[in-house]
gemmi code that builds the backbone of each chain (N, CA, C; Angstrom):
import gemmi

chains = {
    "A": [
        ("UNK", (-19.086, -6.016, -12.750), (-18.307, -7.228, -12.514), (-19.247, -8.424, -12.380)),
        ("UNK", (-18.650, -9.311, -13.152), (-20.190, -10.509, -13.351), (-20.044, -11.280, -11.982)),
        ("UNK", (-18.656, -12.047, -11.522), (-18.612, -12.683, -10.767), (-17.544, -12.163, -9.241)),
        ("UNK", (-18.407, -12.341, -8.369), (-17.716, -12.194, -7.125), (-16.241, -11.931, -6.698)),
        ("UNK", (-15.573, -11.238, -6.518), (-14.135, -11.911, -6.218), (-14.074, -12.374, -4.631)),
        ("UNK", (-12.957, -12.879, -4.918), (-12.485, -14.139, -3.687), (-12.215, -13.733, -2.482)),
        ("UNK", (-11.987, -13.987, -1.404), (-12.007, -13.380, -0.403), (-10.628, -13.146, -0.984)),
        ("UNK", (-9.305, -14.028, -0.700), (-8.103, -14.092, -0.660), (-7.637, -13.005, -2.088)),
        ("UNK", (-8.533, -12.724, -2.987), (-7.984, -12.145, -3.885), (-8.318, -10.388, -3.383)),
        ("UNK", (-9.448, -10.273, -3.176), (-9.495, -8.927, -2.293), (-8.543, -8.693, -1.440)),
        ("UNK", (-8.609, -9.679, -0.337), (-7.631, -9.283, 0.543), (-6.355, -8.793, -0.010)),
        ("UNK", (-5.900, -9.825, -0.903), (-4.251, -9.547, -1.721), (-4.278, -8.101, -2.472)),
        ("UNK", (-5.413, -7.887, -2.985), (-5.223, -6.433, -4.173), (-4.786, -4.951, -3.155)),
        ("UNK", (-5.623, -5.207, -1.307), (-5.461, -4.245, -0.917), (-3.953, -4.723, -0.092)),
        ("UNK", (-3.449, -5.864, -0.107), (-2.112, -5.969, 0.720), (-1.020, -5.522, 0.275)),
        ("UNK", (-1.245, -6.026, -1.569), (-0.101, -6.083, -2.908), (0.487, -4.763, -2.678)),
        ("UNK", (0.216, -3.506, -1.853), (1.963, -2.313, -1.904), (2.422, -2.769, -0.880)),
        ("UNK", (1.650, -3.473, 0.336), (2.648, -3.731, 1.486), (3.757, -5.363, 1.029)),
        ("UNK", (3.173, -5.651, 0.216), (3.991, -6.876, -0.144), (5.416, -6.251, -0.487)),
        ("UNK", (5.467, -5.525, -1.252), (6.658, -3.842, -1.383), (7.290, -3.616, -0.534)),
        ("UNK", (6.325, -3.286, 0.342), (7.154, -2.654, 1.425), (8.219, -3.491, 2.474)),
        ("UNK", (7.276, -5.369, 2.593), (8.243, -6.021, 3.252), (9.515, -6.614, 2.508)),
        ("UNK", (9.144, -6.326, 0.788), (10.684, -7.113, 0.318), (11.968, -5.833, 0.558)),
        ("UNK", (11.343, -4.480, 0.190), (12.043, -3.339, 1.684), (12.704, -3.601, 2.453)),
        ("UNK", (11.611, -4.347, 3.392), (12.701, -4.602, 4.824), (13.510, -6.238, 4.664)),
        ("UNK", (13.379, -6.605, 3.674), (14.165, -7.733, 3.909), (12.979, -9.295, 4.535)),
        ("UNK", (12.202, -8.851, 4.474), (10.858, -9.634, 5.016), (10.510, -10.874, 4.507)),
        ("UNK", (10.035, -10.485, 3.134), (9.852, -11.464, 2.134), (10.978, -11.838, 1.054)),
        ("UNK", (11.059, -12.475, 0.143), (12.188, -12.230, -0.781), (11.382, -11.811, -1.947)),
        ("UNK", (11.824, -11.259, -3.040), (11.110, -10.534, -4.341), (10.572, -11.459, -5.168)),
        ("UNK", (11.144, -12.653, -4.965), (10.691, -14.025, -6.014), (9.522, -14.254, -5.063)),
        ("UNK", (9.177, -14.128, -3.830), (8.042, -14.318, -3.378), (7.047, -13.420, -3.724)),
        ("UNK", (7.594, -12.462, -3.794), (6.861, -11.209, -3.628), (6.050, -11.391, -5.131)),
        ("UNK", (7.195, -11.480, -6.409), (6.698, -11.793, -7.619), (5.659, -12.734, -7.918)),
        ("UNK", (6.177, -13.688, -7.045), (4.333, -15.167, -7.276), (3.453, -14.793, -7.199)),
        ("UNK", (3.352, -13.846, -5.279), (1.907, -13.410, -5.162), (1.254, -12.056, -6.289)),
        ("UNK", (2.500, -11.672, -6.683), (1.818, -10.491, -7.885), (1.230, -11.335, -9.257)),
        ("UNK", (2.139, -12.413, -9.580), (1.532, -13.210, -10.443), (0.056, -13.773, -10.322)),
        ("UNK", (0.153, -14.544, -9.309), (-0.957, -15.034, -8.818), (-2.376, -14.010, -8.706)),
        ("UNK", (-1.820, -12.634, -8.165), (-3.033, -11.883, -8.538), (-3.662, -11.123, -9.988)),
        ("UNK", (-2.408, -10.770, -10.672), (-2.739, -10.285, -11.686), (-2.834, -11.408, -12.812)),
        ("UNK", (-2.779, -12.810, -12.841), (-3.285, -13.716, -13.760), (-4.898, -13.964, -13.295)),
        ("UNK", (-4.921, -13.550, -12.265), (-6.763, -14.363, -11.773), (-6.165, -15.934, -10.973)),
        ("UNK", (-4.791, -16.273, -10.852), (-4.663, -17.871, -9.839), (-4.818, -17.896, -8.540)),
        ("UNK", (-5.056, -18.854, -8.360), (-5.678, -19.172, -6.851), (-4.428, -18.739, -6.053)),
        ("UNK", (-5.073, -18.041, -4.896), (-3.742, -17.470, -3.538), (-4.056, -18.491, -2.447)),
        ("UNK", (-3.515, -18.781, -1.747), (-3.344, -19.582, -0.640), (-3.229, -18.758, 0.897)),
        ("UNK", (-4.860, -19.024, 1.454), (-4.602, -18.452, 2.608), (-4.084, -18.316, 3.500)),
        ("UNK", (-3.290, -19.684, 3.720), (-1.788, -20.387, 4.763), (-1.060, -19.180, 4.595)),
        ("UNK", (-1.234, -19.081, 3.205), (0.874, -17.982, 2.936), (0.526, -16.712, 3.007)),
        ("UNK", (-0.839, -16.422, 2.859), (-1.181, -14.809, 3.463), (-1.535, -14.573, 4.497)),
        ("UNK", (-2.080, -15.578, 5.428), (-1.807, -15.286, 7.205), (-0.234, -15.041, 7.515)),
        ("UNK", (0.675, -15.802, 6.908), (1.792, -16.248, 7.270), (2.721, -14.599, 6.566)),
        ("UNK", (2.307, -14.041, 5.951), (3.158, -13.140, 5.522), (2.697, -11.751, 6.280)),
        ("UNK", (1.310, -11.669, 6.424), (0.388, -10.268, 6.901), (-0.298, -10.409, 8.420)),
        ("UNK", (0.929, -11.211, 9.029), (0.200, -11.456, 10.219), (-0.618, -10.480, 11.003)),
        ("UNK", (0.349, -9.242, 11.167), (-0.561, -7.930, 11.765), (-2.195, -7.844, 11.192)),
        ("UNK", (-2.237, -7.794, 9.902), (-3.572, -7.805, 9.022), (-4.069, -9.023, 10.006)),
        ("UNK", (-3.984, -9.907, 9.832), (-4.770, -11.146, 10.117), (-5.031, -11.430, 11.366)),
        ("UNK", (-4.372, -10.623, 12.637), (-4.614, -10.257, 14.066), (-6.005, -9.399, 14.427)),
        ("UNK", (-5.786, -8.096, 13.619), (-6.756, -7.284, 13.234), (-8.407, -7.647, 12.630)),
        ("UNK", (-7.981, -8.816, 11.726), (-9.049, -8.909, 10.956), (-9.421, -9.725, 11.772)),
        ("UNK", (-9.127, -10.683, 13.001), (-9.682, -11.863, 13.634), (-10.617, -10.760, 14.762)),
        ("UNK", (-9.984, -9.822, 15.043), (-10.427, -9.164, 15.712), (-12.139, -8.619, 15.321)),
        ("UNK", (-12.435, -8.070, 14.284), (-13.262, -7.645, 13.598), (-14.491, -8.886, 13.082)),
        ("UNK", (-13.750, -9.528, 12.878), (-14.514, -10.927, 12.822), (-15.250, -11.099, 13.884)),
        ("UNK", (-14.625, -11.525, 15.422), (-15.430, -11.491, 16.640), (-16.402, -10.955, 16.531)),
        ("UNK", (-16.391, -9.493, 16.319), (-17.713, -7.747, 16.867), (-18.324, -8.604, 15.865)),
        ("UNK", (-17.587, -8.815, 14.564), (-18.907, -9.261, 13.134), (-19.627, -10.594, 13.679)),
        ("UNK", (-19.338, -11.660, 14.120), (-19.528, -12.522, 14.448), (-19.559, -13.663, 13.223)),
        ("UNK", (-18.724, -12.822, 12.651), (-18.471, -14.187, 11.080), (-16.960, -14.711, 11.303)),
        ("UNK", (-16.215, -15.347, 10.447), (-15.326, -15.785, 10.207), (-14.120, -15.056, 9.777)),
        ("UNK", (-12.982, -15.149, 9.761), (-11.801, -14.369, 9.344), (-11.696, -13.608, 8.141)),
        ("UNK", (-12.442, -14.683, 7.578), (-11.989, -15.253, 5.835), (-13.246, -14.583, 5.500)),
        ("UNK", (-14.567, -14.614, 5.619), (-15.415, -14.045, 5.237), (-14.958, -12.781, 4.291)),
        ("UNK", (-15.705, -12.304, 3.105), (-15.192, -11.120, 2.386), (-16.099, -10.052, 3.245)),
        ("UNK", (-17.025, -10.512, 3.448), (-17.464, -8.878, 4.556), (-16.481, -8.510, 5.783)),
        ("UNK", (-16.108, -9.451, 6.005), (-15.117, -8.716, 6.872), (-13.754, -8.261, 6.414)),
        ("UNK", (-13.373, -8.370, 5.469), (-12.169, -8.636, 5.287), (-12.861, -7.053, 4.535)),
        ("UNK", (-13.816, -6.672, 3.565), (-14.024, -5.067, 3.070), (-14.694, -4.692, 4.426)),
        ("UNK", (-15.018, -4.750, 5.236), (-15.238, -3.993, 6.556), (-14.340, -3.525, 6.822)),
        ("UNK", (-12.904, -4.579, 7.089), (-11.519, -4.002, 7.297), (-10.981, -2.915, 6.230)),
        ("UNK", (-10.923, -3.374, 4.918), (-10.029, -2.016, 4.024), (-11.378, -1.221, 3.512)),
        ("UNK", (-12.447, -1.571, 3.263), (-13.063, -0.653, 2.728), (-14.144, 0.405, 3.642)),
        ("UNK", (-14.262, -0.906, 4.723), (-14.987, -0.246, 5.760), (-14.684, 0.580, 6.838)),
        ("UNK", (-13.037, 0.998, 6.203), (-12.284, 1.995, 7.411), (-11.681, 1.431, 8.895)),
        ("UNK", (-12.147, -0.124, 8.773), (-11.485, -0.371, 10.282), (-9.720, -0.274, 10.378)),
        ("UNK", (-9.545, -0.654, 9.064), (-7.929, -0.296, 8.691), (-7.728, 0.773, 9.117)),
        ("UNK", (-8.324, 1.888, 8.747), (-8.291, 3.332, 9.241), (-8.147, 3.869, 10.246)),
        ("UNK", (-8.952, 3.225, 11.399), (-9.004, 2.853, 12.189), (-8.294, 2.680, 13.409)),
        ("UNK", (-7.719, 1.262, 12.956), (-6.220, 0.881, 13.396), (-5.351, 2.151, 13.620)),
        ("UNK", (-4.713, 2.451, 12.443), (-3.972, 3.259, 12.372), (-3.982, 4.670, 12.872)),
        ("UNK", (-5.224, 5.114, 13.188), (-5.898, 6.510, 13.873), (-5.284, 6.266, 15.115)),
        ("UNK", (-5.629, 5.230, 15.527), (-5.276, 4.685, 17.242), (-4.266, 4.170, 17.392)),
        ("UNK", (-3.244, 4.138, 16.153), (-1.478, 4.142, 16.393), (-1.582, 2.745, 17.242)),
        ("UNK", (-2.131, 1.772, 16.974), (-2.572, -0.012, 16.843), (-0.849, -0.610, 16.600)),
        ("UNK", (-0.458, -1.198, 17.214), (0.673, -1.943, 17.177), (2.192, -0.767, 16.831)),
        ("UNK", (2.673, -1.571, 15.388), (3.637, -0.560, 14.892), (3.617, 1.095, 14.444)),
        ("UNK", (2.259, 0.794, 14.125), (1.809, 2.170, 13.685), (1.682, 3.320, 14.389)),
        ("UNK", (2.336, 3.164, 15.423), (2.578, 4.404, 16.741), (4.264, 4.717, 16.427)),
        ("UNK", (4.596, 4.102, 15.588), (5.941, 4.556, 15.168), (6.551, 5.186, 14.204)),
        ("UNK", (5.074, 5.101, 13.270), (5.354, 5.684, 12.016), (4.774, 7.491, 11.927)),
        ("UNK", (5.427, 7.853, 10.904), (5.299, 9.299, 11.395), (3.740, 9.720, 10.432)),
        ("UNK", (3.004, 11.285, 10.805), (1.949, 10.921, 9.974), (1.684, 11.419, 8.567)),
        ("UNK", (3.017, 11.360, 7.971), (2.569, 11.452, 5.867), (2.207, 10.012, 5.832)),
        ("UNK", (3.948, 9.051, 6.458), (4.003, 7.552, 6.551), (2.460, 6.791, 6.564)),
        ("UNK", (1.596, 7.687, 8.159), (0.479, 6.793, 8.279), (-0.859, 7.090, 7.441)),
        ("UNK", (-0.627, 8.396, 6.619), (-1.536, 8.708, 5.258), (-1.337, 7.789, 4.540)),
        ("UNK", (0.013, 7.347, 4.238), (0.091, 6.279, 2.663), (-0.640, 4.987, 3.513)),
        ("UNK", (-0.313, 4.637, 4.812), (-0.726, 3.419, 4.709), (-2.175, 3.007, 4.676)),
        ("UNK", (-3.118, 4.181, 5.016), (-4.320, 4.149, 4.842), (-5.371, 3.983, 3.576)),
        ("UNK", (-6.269, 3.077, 4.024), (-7.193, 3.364, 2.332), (-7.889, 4.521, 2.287)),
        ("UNK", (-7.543, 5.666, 0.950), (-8.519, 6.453, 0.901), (-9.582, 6.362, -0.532)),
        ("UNK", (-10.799, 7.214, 0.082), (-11.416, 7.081, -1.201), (-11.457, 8.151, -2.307)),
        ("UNK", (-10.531, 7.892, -3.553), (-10.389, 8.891, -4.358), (-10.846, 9.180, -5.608)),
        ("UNK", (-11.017, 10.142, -6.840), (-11.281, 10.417, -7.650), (-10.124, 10.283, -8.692)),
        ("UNK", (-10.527, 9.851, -9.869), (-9.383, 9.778, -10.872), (-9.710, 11.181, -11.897)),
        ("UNK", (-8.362, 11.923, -11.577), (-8.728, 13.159, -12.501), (-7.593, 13.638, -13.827)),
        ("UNK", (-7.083, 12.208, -14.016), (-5.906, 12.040, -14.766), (-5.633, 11.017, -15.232)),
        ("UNK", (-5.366, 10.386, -16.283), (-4.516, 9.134, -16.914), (-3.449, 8.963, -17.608)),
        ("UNK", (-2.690, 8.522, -17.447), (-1.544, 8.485, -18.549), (-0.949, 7.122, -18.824)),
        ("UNK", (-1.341, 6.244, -19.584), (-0.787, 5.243, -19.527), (-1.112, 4.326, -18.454)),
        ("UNK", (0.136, 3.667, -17.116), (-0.493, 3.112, -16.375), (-0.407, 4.030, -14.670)),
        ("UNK", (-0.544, 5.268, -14.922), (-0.164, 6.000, -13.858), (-1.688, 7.190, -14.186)),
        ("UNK", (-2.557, 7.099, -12.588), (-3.692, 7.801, -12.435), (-3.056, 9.293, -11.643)),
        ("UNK", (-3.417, 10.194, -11.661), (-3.511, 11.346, -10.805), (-5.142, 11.147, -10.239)),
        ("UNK", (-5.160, 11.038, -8.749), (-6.093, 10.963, -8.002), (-6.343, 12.145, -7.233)),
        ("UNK", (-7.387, 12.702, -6.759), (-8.041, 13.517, -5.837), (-8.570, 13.015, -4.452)),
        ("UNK", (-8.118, 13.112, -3.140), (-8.799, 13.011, -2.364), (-8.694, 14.202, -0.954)),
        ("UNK", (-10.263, 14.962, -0.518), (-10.075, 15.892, 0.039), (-8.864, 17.412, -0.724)),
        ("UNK", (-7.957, 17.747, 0.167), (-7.175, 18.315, -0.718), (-6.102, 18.115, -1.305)),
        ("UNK", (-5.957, 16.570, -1.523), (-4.470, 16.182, -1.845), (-5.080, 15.102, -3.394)),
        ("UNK", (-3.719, 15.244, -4.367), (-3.710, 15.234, -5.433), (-2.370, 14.516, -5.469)),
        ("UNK", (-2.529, 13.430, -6.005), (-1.615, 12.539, -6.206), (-1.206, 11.660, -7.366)),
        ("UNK", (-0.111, 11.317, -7.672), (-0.537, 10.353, -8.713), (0.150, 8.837, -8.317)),
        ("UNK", (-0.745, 7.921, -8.718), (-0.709, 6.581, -8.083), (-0.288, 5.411, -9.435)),
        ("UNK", (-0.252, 4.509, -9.314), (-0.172, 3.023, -10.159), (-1.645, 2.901, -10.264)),
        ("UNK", (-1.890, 2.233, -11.768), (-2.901, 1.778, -12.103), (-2.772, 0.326, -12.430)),
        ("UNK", (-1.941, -0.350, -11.707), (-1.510, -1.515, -12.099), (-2.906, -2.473, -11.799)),
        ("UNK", (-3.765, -2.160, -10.845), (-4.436, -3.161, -10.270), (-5.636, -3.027, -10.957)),
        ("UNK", (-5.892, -1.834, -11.269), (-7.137, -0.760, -12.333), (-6.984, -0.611, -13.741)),
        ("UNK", (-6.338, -1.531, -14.370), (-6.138, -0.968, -16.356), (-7.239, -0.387, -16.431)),
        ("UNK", (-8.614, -0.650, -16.219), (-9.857, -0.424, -16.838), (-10.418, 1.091, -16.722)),
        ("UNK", (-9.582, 1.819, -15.489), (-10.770, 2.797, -15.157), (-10.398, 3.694, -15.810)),
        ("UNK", (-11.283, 4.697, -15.794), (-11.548, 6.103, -16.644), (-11.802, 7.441, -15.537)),
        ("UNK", (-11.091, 8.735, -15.960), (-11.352, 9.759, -16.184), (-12.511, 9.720, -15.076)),
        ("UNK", (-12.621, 10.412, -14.199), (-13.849, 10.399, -13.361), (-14.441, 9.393, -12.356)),
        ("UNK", (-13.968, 8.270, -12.563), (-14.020, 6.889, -12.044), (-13.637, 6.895, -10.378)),
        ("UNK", (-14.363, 6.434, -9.467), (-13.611, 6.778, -8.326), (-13.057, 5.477, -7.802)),
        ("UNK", (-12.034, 5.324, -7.423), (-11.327, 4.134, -6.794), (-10.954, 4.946, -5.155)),
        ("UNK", (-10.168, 3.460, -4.667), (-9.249, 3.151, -3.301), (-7.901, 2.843, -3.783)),
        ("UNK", (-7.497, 3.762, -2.952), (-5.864, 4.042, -2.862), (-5.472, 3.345, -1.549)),
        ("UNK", (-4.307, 3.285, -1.984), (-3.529, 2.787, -0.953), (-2.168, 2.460, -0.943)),
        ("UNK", (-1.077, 3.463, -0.613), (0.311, 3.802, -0.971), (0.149, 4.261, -2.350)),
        ("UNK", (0.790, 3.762, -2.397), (1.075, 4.479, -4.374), (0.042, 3.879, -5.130)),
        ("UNK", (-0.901, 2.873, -5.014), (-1.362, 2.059, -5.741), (-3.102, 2.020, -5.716)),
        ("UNK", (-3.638, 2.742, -7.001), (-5.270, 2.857, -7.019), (-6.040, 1.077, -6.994)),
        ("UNK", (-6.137, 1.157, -6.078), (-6.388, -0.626, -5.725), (-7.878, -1.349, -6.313)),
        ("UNK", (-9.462, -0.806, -6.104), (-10.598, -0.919, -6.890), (-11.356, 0.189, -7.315)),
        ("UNK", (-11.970, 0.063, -8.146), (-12.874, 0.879, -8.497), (-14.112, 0.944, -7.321)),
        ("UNK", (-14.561, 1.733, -7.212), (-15.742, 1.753, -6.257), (-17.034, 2.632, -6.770)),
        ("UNK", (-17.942, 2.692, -6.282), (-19.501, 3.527, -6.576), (-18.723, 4.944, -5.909)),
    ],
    "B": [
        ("UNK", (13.963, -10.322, 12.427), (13.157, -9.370, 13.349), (12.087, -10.174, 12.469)),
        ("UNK", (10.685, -10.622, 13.014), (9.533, -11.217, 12.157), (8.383, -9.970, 12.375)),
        ("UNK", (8.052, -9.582, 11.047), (7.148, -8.529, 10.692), (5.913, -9.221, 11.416)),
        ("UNK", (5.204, -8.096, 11.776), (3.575, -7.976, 12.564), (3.076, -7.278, 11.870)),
        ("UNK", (3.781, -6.213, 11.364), (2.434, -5.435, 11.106), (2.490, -4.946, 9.283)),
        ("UNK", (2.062, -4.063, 8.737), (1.301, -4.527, 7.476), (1.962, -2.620, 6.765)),
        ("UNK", (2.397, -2.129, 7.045), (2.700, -1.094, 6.268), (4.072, -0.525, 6.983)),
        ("UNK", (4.997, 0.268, 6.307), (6.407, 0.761, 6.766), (6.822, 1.070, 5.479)),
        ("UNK", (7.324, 2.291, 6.178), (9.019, 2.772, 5.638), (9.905, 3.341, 5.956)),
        ("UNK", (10.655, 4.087, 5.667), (11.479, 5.120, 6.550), (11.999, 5.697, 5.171)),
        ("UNK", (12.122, 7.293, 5.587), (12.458, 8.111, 4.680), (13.676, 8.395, 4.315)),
        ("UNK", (14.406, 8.954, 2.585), (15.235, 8.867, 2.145), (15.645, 10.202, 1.915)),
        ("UNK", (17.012, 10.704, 1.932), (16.758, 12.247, 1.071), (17.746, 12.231, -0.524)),
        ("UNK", (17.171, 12.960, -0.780), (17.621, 13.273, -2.601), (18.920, 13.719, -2.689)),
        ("UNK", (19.533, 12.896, -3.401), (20.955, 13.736, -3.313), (21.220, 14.216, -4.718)),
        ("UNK", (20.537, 13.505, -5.554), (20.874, 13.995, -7.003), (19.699, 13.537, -7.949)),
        ("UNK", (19.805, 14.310, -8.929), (18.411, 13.906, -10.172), (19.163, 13.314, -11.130)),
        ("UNK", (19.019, 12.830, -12.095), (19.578, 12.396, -13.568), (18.577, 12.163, -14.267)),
        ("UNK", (17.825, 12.358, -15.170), (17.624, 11.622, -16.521), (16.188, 11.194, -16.031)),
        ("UNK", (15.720, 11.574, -15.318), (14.423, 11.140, -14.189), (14.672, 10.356, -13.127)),
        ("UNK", (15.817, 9.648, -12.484), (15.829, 9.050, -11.693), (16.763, 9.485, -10.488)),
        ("UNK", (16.247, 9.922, -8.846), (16.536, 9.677, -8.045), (17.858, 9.799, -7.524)),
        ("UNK", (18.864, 9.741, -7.009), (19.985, 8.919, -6.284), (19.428, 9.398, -4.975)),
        ("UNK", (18.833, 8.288, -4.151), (18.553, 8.726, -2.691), (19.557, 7.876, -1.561)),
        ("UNK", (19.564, 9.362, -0.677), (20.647, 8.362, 0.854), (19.812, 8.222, 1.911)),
        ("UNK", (20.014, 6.669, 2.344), (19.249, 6.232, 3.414), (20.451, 6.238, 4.790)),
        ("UNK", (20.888, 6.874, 5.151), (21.620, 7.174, 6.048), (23.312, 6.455, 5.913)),
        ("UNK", (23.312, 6.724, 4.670), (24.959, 5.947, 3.878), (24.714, 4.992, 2.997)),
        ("UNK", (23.611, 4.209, 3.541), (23.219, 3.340, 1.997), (22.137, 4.298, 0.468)),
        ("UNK", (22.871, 3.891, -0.635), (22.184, 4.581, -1.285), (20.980, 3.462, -2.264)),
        ("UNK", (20.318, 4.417, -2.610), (19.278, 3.565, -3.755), (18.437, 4.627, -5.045)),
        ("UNK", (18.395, 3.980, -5.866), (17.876, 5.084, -6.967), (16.274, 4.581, -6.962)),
        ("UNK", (15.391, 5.727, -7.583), (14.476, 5.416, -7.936), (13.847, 6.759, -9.041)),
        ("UNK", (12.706, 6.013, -9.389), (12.208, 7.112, -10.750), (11.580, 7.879, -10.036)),
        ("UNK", (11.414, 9.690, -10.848), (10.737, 10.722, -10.139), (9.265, 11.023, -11.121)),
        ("UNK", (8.884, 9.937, -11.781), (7.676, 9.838, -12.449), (6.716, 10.454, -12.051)),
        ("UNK", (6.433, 10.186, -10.406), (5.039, 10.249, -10.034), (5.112, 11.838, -9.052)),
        ("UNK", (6.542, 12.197, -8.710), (6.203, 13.251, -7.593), (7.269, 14.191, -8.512)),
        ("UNK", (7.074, 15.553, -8.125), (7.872, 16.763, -8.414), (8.643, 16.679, -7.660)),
        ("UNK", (9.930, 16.106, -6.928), (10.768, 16.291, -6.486), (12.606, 17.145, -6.763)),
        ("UNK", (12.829, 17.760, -6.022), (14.362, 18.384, -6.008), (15.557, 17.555, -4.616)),
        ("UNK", (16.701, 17.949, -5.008), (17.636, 17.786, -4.243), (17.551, 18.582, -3.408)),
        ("UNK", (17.440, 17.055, -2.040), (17.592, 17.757, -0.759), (16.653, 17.257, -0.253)),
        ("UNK", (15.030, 17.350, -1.139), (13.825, 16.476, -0.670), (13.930, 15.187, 0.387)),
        ("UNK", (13.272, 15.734, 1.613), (13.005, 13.622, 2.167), (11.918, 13.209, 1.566)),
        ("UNK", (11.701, 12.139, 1.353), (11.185, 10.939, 0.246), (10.765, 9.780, 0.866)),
        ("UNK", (9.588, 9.532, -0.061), (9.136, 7.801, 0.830), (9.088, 6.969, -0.971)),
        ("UNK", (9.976, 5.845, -1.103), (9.874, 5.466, -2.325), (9.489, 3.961, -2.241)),
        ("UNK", (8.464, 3.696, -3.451), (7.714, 2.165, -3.176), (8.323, 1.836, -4.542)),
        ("UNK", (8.393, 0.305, -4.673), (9.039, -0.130, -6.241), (9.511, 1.107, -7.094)),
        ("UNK", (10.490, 1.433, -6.326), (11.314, 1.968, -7.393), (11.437, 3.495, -8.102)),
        ("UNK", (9.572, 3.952, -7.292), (9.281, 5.100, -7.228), (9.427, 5.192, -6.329)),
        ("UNK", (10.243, 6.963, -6.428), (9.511, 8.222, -5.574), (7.940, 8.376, -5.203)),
        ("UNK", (7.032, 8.245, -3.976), (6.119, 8.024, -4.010), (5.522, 9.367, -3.116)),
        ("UNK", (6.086, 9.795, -2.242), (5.501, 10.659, -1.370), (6.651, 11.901, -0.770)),
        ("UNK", (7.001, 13.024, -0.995), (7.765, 13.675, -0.185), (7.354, 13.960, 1.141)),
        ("UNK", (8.227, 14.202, 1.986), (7.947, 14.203, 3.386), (8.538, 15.334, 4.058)),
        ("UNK", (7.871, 16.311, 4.939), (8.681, 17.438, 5.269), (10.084, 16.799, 6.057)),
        ("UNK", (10.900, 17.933, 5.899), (12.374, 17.472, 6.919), (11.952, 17.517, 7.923)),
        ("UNK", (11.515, 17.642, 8.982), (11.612, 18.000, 10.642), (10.481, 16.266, 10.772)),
        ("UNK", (9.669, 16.161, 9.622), (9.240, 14.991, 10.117), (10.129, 13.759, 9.481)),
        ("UNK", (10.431, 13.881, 8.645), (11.330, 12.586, 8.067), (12.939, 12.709, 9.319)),
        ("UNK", (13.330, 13.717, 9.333), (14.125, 13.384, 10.559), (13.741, 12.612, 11.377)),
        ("UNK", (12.721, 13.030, 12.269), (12.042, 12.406, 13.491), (11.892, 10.750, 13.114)),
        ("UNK", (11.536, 10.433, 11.846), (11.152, 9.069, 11.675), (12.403, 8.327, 11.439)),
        ("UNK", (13.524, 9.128, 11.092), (14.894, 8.735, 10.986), (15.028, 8.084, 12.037)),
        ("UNK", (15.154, 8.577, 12.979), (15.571, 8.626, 14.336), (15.075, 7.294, 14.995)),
        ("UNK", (13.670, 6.938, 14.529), (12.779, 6.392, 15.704), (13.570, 4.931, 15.185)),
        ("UNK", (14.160, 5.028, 13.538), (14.061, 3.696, 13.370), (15.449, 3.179, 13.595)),
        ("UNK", (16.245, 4.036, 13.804), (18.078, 4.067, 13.747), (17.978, 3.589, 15.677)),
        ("UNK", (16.552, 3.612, 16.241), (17.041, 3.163, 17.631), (16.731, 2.361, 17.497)),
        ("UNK", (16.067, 1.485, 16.550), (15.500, -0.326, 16.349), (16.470, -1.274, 16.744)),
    ],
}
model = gemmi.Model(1)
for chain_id, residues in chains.items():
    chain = gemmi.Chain(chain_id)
    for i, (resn, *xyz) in enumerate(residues, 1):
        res = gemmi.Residue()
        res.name, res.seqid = resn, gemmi.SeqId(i, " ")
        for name, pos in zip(("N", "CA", "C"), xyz):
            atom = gemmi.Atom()
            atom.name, atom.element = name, gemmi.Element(name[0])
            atom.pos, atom.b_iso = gemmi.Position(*pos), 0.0
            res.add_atom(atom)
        chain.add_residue(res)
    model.add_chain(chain)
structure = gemmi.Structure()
structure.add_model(model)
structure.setup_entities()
């Protein structure tokens, strides 16, 4: 990857199934929901106002992590400290806010794991992680291949990783 | 109710297949979705994201999560 991505666009690639999940509950509306998918999958600028404002829990958490880091909210090290660096994980281990309510397949999907792609079909991966075998969206991943290991998260293989 | 936190669902069960898609009951409300991604049968509890079937869930735990959210 030649150039950096954005904080706000990281953040969004690992938020984009929970964006799902709140037009679900009635949270967001789907025309919202649709911009921010636009907005990520064209490469347009996201607006950090409307992603504090939608992921507040995230953005409680991540202020949190920020402090111990002693950087900023927004910073991208903190923000992959949070999904990539397991503090998400984290959270949710220690049943952190709502997540003491959810049951635990529920708190598997909501977690990032790190998986293997051992399948393709189109835009749908079959992933490996530990002993579970899944198959996910490659919506966020067109590119990867056969062997390639990405981050999951709900249904959705979110980056490629080393 | 203003969302806090960053992941949810609550589970569905299968009442019927067709043609690849779904008919799931969320406790009288129904909703369809595609069985693309999981091997699912009637009767299955279910966690479904856009439209997919995404995760089956044993009964004794998708009950329990029934429950927690029907006292909201």
């Amino acid at each position: 990857m030649a150039e950096e991505m954005s904080a706000e666009r990281y953040f969004l690639k690992y938020a984009y199934p929970c964006s799902l999940v709140l037009v679900d509950m009635g949270e967001i509306t789907d025309k919202k929901r649709k911009e921010l998918e636009k907005k990520l999958l064209n490469n347009e600028p996201i607006d950090r106002t409307e992603l504090e404002e939608i992921f507040t829990a995230a953005f409680r958490r991540l202020k949190e992590i920020a402090k111990e880091m002693k950087k900023d909210y927004w910073d991208l090290e903190v923000i992959k400290e949070y999904f990539f660096g397991e503090k998400h994980n984290d959270f949710i281990d220690k049943q952190d806010g709502m997540y003491a309510e959810f049951s635990p397949t529920i708190r598997g999907l909501c977690k990032v794991h790190k998986a293997e792609v051992v399948e393709k079909r189109e835009d749908i991966l079959t992933v490996k992680y530990g002993s579970i075998a899944r198959n996910v969206f490659a919506t966020l991943v067109p590119n990867v291949k056969v062997g390639d290991k990405v981050t999951v998260h709900w249904a959705f293989a979110i980056e490629k990783v080393d | 109710m203003r969302v806090i936190f960053l992941c949810l669902a609550i589970p569905g069960k299968i009442i019927k297949i067709e043609k690849g898609f779904a008919t799931i009951d969320y406790s009288g409300e129904q909703r369809k979705a595609s069985t693309e991604l999981v091997d699912v049968e009637p009767g299955d509890y279910v966690i479904v994201q856009a439209q997919f079937v995404i995760q089956k869930i044993p009964e004794k735990e998708a009950l329990e999560a029934i429950k927690v959210w029907q006292k909201r």
